[in-house]
N, CA, C and O atoms as CSV, one atom per row, in Angstrom:
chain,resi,resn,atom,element,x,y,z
A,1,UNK,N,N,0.818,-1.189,0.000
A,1,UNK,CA,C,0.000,0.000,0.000
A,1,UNK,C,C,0.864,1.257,0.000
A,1,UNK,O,O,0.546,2.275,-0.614
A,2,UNK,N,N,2.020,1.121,0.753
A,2,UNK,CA,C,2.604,2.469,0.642
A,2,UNK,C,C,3.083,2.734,-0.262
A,2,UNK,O,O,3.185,3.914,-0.595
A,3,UNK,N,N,3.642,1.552,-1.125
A,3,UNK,CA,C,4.031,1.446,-2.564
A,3,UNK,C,C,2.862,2.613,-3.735
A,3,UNK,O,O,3.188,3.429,-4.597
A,4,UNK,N,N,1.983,2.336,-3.414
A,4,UNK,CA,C,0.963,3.130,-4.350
A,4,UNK,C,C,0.974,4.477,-4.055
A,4,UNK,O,O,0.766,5.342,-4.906
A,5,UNK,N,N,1.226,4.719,-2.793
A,5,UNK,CA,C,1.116,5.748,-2.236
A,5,UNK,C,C,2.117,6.931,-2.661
A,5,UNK,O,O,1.890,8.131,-2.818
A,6,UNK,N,N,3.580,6.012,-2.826
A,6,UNK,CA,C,4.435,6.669,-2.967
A,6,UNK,C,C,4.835,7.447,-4.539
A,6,UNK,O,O,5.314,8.547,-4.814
A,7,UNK,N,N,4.394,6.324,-5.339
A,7,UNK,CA,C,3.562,6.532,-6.641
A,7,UNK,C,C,2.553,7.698,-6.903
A,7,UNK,O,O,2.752,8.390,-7.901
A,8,UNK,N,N,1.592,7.949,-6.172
A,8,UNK,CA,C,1.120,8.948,-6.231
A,8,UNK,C,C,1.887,10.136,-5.968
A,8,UNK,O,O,2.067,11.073,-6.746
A,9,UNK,N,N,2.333,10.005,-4.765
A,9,UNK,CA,C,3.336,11.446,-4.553
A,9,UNK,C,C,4.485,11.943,-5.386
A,9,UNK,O,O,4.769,13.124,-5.584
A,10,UNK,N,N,5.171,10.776,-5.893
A,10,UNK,CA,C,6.184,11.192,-7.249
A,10,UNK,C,C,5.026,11.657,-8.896
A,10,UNK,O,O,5.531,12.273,-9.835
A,11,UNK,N,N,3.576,11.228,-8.910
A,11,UNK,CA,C,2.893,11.846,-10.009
A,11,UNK,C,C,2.950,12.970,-9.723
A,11,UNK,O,O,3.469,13.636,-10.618
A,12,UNK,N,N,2.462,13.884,-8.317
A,12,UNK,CA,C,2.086,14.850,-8.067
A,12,UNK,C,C,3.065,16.153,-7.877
A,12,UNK,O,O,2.838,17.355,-8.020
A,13,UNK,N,N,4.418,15.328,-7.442
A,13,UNK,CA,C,5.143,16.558,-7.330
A,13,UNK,C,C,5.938,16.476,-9.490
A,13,UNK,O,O,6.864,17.267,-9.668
A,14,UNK,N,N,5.533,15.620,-10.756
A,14,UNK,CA,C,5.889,15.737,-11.146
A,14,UNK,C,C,4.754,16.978,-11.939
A,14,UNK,O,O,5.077,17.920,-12.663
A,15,UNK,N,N,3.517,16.603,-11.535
A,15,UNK,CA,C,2.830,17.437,-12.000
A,15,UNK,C,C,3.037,18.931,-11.560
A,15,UNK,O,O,2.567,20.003,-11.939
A,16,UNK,N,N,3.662,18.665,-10.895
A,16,UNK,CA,C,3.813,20.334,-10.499
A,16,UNK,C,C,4.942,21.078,-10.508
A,16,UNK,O,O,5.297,22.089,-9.903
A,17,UNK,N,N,5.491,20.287,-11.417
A,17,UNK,CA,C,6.811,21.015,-12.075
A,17,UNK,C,C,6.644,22.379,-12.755
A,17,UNK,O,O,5.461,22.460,-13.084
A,18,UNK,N,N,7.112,23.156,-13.005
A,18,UNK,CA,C,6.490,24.898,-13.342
A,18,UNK,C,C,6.456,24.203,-14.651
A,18,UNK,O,O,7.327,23.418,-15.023
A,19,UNK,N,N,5.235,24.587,-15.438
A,19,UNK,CA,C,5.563,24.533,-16.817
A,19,UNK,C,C,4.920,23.008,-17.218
A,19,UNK,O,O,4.323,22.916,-18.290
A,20,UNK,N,N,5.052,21.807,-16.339
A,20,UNK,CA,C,4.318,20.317,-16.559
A,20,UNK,C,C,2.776,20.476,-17.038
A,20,UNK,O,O,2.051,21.420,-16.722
A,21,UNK,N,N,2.489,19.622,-17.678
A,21,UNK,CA,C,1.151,19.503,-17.591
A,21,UNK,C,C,0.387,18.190,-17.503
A,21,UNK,O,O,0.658,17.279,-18.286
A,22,UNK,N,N,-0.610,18.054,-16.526
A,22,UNK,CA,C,-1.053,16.765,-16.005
A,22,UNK,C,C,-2.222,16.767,-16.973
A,22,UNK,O,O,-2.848,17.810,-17.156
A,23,UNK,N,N,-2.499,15.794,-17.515
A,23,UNK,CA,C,-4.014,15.380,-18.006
A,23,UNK,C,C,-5.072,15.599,-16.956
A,23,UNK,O,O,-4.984,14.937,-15.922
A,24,UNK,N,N,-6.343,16.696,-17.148
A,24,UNK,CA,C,-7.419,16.988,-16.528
A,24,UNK,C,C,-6.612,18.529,-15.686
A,24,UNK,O,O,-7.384,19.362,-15.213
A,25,UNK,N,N,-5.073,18.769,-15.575
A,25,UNK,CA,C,-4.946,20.081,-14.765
A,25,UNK,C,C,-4.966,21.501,-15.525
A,25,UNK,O,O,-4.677,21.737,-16.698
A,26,UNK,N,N,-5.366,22.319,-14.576
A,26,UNK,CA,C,-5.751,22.846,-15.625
A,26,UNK,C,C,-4.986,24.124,-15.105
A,26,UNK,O,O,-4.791,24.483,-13.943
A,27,UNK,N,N,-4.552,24.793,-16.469
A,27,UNK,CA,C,-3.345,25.894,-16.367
A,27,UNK,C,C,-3.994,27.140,-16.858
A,27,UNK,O,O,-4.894,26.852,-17.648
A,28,UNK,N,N,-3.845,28.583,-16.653
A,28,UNK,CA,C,-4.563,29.736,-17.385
A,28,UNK,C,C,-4.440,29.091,-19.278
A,28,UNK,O,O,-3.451,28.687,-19.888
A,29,UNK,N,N,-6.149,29.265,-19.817
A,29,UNK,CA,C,-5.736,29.107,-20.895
A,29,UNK,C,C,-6.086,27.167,-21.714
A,29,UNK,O,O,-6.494,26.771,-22.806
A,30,UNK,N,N,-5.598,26.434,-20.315
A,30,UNK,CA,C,-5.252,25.394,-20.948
A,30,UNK,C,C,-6.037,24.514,-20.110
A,30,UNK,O,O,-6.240,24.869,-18.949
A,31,UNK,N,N,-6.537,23.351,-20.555
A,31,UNK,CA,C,-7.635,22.383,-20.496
A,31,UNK,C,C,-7.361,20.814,-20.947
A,31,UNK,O,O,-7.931,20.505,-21.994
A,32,UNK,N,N,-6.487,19.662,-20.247
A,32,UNK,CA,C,-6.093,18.269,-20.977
A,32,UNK,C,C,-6.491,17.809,-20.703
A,32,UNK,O,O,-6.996,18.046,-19.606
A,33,UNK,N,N,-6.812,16.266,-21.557
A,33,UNK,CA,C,-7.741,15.307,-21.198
A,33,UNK,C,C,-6.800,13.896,-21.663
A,33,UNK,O,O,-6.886,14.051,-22.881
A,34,UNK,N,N,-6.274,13.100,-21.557
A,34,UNK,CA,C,-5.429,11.950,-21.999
A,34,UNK,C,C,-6.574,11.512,-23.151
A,34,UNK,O,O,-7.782,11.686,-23.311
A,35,UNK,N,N,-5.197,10.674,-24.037
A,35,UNK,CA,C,-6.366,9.860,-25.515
A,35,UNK,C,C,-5.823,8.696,-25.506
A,35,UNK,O,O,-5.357,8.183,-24.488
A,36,UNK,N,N,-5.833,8.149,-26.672
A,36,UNK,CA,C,-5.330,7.171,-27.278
A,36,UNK,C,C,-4.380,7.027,-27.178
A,36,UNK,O,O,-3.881,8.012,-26.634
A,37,UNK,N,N,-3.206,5.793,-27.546
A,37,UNK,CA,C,-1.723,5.515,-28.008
A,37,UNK,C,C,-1.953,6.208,-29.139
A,37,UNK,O,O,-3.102,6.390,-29.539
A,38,UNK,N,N,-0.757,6.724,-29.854
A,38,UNK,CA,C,-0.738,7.013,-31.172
A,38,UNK,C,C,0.753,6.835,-31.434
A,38,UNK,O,O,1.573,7.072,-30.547
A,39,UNK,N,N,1.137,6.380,-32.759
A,39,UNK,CA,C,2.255,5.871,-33.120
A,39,UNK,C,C,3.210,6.896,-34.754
A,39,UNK,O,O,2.743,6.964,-35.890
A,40,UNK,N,N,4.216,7.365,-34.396
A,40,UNK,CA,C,4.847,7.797,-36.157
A,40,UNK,C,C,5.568,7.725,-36.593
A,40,UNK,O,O,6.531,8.130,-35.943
A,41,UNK,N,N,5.811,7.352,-37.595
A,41,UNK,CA,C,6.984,6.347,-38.657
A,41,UNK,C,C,8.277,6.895,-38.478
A,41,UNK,O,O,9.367,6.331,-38.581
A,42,UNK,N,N,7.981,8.198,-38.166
A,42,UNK,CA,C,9.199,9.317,-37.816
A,42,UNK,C,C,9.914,9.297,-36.488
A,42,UNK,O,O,11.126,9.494,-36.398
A,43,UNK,N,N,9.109,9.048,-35.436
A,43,UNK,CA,C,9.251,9.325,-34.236
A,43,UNK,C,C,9.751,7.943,-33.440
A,43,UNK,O,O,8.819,7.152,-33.290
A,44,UNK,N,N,10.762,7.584,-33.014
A,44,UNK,CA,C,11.162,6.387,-32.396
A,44,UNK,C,C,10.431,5.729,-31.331
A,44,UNK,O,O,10.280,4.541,-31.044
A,45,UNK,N,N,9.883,7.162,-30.658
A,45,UNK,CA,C,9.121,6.585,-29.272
A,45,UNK,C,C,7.494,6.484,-29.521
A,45,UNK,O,O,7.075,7.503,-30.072
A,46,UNK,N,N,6.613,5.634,-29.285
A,46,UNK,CA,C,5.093,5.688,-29.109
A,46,UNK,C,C,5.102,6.974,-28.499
A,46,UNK,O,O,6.045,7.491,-27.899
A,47,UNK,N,N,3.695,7.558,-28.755
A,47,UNK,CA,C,3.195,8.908,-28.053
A,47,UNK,C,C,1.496,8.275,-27.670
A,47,UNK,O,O,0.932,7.198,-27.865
A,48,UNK,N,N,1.115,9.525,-27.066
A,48,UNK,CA,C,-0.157,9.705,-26.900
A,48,UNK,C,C,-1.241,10.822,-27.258
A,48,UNK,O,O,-0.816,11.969,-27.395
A,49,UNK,N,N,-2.305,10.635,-27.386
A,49,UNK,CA,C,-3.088,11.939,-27.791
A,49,UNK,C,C,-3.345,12.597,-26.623
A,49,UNK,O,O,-3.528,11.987,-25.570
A,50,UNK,N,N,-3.383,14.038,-26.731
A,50,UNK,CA,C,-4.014,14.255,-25.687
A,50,UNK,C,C,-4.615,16.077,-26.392
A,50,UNK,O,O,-4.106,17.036,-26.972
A,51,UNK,N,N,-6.236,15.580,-25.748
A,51,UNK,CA,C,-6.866,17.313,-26.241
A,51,UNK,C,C,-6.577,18.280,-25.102
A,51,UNK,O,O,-6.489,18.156,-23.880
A,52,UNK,N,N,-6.469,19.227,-25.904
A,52,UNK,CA,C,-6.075,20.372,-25.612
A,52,UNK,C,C,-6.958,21.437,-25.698
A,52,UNK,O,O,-6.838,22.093,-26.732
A,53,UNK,N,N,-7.880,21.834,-24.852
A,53,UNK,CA,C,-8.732,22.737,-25.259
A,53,UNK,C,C,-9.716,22.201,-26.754
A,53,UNK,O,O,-10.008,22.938,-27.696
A,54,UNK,N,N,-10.107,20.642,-26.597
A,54,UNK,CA,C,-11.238,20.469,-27.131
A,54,UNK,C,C,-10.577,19.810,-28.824
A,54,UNK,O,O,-11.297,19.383,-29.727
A,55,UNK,N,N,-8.871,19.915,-28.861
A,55,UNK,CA,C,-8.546,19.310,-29.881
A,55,UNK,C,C,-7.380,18.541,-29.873
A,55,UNK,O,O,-6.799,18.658,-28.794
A,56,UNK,N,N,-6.686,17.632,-30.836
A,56,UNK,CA,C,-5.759,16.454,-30.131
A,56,UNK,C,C,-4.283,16.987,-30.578
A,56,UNK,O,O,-4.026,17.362,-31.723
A,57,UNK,N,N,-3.428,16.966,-29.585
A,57,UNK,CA,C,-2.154,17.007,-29.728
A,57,UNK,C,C,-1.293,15.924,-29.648
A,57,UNK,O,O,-1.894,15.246,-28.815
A,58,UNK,N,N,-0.362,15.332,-29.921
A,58,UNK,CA,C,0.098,14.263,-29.983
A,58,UNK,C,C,1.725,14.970,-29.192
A,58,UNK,O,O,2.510,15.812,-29.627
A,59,UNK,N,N,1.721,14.026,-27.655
A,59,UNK,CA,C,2.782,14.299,-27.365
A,59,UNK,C,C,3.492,12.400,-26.951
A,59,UNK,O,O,3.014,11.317,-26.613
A,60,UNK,N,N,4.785,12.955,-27.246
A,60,UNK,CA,C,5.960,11.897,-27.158
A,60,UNK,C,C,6.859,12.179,-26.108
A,60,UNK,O,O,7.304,13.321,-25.983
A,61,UNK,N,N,7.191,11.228,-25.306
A,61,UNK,CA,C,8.183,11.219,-24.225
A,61,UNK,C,C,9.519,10.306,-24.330
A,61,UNK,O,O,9.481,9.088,-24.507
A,62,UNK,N,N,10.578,10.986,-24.211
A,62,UNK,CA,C,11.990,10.432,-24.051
A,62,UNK,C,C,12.164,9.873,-22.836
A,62,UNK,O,O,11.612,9.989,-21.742
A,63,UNK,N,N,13.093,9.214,-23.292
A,63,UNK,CA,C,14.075,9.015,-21.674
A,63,UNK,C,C,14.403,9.616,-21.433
A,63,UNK,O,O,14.258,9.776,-20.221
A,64,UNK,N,N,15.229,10.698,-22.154
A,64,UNK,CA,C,15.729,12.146,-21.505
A,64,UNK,C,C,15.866,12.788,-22.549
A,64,UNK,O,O,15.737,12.506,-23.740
A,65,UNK,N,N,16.303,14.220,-21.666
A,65,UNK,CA,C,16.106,15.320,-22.753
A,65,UNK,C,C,17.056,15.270,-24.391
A,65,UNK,O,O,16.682,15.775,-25.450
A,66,UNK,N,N,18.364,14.485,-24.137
A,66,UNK,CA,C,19.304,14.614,-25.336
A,66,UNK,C,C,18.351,13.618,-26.464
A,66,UNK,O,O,18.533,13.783,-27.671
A,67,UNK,N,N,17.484,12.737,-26.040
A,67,UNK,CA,C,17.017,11.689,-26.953
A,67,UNK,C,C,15.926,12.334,-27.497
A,67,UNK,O,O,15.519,11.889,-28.570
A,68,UNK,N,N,15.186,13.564,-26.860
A,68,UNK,CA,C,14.139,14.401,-27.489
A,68,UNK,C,C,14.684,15.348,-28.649
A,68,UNK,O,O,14.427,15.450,-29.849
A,69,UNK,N,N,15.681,16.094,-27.636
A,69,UNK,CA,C,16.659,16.524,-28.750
A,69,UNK,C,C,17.297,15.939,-30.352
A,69,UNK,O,O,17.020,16.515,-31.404
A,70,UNK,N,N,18.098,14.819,-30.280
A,70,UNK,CA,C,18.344,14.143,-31.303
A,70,UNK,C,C,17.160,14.162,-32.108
A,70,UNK,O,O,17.273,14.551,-33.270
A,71,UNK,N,N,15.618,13.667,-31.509
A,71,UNK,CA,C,14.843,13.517,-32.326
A,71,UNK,C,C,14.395,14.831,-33.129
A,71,UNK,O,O,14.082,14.809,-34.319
A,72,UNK,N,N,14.400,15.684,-32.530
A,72,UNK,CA,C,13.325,17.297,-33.048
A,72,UNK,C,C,15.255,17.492,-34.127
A,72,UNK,O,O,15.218,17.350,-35.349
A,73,UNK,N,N,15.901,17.633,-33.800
A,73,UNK,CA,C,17.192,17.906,-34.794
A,73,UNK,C,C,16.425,17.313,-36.417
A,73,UNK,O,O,16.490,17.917,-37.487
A,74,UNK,N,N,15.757,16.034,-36.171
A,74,UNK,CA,C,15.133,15.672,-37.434
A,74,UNK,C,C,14.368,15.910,-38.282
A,74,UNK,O,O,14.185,15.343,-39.359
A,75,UNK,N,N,13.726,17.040,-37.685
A,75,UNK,CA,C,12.357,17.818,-38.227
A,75,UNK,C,C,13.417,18.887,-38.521
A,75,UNK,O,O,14.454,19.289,-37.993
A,76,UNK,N,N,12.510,19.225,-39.854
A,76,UNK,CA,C,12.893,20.599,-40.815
A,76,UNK,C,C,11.977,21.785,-40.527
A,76,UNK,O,O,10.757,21.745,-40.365
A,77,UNK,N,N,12.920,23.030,-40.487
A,77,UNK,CA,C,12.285,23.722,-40.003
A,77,UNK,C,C,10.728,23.741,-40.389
A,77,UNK,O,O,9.920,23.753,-39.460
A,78,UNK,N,N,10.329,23.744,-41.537
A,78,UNK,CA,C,8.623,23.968,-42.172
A,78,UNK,C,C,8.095,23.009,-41.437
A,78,UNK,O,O,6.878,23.123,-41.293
A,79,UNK,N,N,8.764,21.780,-40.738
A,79,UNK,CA,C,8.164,20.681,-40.737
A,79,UNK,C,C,7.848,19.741,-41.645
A,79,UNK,O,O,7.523,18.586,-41.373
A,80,UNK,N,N,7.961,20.335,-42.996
A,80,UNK,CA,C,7.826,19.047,-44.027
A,80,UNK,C,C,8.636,17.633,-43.726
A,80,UNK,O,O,8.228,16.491,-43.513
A,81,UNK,N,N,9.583,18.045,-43.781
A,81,UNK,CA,C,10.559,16.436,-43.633
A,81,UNK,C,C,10.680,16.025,-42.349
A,81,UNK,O,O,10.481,16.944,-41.554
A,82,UNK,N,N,10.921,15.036,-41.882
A,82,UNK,CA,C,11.702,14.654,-41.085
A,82,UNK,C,C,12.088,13.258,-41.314
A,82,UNK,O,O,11.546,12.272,-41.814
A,83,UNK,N,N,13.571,13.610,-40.601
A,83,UNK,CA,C,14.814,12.168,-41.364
A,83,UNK,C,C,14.142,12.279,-42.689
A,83,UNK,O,O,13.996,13.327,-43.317
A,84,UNK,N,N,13.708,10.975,-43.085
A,84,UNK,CA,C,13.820,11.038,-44.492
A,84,UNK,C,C,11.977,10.924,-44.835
A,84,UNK,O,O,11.449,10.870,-45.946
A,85,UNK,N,N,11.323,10.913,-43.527
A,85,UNK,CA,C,9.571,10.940,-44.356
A,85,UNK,C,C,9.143,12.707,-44.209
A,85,UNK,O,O,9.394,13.679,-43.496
A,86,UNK,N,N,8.151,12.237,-45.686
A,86,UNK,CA,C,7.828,13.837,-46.229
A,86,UNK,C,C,6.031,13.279,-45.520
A,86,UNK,O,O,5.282,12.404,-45.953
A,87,UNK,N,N,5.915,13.902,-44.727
A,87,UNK,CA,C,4.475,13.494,-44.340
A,87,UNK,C,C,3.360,14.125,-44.772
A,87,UNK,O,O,3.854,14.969,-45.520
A,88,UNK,N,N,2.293,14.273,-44.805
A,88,UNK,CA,C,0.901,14.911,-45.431
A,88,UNK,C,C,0.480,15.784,-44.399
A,88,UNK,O,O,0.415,15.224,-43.305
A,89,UNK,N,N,0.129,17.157,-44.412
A,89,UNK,CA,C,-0.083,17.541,-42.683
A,89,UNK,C,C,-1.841,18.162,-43.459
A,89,UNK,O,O,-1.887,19.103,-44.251
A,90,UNK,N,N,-2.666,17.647,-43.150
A,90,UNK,CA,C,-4.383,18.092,-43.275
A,90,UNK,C,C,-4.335,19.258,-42.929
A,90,UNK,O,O,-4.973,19.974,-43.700
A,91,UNK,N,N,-3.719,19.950,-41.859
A,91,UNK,CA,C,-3.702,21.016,-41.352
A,91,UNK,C,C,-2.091,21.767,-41.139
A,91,UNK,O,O,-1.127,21.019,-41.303
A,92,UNK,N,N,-1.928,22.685,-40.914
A,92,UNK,CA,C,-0.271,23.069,-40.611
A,92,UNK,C,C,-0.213,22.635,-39.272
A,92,UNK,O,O,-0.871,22.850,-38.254
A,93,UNK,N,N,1.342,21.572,-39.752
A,93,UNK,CA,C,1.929,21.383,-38.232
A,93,UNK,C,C,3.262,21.978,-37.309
A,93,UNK,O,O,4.369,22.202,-37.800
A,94,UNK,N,N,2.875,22.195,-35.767
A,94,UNK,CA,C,3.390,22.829,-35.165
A,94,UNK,C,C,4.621,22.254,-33.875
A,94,UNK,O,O,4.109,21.911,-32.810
A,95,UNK,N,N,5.580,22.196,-33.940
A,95,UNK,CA,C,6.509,20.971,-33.073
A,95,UNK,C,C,6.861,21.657,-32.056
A,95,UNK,O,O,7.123,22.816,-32.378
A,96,UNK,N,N,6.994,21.419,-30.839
A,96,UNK,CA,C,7.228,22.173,-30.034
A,96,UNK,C,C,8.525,20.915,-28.585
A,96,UNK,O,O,8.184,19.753,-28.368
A,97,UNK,N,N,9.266,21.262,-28.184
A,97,UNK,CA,C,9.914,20.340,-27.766
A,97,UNK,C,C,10.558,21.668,-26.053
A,97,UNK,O,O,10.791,22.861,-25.857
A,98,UNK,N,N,10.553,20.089,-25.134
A,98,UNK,CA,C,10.457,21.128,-23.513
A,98,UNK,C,C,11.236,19.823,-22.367
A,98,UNK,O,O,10.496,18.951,-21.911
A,99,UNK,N,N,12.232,19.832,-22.129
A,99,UNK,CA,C,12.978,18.459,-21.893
A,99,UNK,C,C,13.249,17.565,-22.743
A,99,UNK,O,O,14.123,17.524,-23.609
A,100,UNK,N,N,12.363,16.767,-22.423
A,100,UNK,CA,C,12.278,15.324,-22.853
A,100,UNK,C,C,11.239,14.832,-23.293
A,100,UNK,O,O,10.950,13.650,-23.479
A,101,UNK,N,N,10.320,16.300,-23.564
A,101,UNK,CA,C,9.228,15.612,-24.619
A,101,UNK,C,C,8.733,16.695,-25.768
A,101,UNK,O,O,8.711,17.919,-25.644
A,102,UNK,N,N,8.466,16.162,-26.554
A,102,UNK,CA,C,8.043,17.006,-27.903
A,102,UNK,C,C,6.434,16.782,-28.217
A,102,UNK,O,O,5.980,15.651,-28.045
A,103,UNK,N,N,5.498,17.931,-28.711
A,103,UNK,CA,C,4.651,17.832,-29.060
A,103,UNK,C,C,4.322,18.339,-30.067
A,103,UNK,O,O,4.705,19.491,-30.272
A,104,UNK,N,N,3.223,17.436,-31.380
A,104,UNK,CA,C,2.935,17.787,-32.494
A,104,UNK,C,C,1.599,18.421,-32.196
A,104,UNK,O,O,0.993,18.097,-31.174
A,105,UNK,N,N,1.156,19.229,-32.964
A,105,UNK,CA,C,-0.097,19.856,-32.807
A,105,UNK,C,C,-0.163,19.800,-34.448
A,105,UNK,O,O,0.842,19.804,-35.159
A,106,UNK,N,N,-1.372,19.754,-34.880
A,106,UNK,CA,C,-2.082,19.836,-36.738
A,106,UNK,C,C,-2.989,20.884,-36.506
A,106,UNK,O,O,-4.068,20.507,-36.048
A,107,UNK,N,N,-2.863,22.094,-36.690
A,107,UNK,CA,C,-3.969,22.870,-36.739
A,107,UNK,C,C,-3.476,24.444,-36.076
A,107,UNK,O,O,-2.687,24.604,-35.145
A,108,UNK,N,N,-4.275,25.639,-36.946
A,108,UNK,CA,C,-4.267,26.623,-36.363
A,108,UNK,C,C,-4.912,27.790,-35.315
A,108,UNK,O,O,-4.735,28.982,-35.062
A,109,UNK,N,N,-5.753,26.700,-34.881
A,109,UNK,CA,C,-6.305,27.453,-33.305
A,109,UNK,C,C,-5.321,28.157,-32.577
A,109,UNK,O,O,-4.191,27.672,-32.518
A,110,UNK,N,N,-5.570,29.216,-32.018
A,110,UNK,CA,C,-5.221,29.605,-31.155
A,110,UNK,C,C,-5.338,29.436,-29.690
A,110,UNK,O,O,-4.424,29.508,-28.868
A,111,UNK,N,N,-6.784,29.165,-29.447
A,111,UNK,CA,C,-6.603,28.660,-28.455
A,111,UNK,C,C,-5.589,27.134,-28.043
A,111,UNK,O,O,-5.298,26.748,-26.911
A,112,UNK,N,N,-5.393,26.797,-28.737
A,112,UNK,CA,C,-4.731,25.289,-28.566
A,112,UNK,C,C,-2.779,26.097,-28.181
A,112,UNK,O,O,-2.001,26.187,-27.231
A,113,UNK,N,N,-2.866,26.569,-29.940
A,113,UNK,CA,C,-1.048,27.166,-29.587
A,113,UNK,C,C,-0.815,27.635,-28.568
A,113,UNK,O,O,-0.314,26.854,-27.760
A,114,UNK,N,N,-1.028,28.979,-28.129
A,114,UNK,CA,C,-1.105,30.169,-27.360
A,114,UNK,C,C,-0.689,29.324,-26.189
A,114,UNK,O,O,0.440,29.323,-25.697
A,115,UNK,N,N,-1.782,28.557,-25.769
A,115,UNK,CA,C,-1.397,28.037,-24.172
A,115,UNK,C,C,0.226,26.780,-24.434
A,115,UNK,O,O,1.313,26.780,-23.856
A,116,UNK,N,N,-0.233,26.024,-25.354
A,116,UNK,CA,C,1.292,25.217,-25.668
A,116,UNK,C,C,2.241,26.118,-25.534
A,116,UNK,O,O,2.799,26.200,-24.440
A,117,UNK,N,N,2.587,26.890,-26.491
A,117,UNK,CA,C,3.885,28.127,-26.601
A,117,UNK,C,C,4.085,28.716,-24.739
A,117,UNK,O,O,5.154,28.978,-24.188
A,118,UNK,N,N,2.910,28.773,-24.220
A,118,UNK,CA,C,2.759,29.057,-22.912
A,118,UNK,C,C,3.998,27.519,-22.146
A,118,UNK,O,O,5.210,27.550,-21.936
A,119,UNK,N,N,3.173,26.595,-21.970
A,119,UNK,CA,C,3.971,25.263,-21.427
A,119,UNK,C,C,5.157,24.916,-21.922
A,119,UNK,O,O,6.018,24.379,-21.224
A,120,UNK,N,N,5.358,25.270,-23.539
A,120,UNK,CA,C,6.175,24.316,-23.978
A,120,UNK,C,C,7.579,25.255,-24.503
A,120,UNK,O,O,8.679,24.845,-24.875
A,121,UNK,N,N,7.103,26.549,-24.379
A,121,UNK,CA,C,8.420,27.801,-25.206
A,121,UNK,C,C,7.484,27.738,-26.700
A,121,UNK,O,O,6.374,27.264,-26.943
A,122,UNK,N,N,8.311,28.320,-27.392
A,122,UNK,CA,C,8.236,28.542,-29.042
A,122,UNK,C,C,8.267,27.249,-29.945
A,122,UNK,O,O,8.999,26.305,-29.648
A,123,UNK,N,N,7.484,27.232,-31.012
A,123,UNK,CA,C,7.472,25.695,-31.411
A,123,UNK,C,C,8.939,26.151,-32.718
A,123,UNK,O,O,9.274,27.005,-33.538
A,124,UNK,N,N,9.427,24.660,-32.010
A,124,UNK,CA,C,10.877,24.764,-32.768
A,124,UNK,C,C,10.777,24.067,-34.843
A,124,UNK,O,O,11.626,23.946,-35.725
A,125,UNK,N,N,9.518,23.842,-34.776
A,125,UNK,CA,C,9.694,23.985,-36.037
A,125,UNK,C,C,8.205,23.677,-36.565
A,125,UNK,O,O,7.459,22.977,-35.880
A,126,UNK,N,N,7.754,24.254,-37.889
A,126,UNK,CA,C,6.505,24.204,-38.518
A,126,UNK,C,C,5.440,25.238,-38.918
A,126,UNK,O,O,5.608,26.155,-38.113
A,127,UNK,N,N,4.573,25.522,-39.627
A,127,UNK,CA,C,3.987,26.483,-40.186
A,127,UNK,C,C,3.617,27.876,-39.777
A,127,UNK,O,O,3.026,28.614,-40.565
């Protein structure tokens, strides 16, 4: 039991890292809800969906920050390429990378960016 316990307390103080964001916490601006697995041909690590103010962002987690790094080095600035796939974006996509994890966003809401650029800094590469 304390085992779980202790588990909880390492979620909570990770959630409350300046700048973290917990699924369901909610930050000026910003509103998450956890999704699906989601997987990309590009991206080494599985990610997950998660909405953002009512739309889905797809974020990916490293082991650490140099392995997030290495990865976003792969994306071109427009975002068209990365390594070597030219992907289809339905909407303009927006990459944004903050440690050890990177997030894709497809779309130009503002409400969605605004608060990301808020959590995550400036998106390091895309439309």
């Amino acid at each position: 039991m304390a085992d779980v316990a202790d588990r909880r307390d390492v979620d909570r103080q990770r959630a409350r890292r300046p700048g973290d964001v917990a699924p369901g916490e909610h930050h000026p601006g910003l509103v998450c809800h956890p999704g699906e697995a989601v997987e990309q041909p590009f991206f080494s690590v599985a990610g997950r969906f998660l909405a953002v103010n009512g739309e889905d962002v797809q974020v990916f987690e490293y082991a650490d920050a140099e392995a997030a790094r290495a990865e976003a080095a792969t994306v071109s600035p427009d975002g068209g390429t990365i390594g070597t796939a030219k992907p289809f974006w339905a909407a303009p996509p927006h990459f944004y990378r903050r440690d050890r994890v990177i997030v894709l966003y497809t779309g130009d809401a503002g409400r969605v960016r605004t608060p990301l650029e808020a959590v995550m800094g400036p998106q390091f590469a895309g439309r």
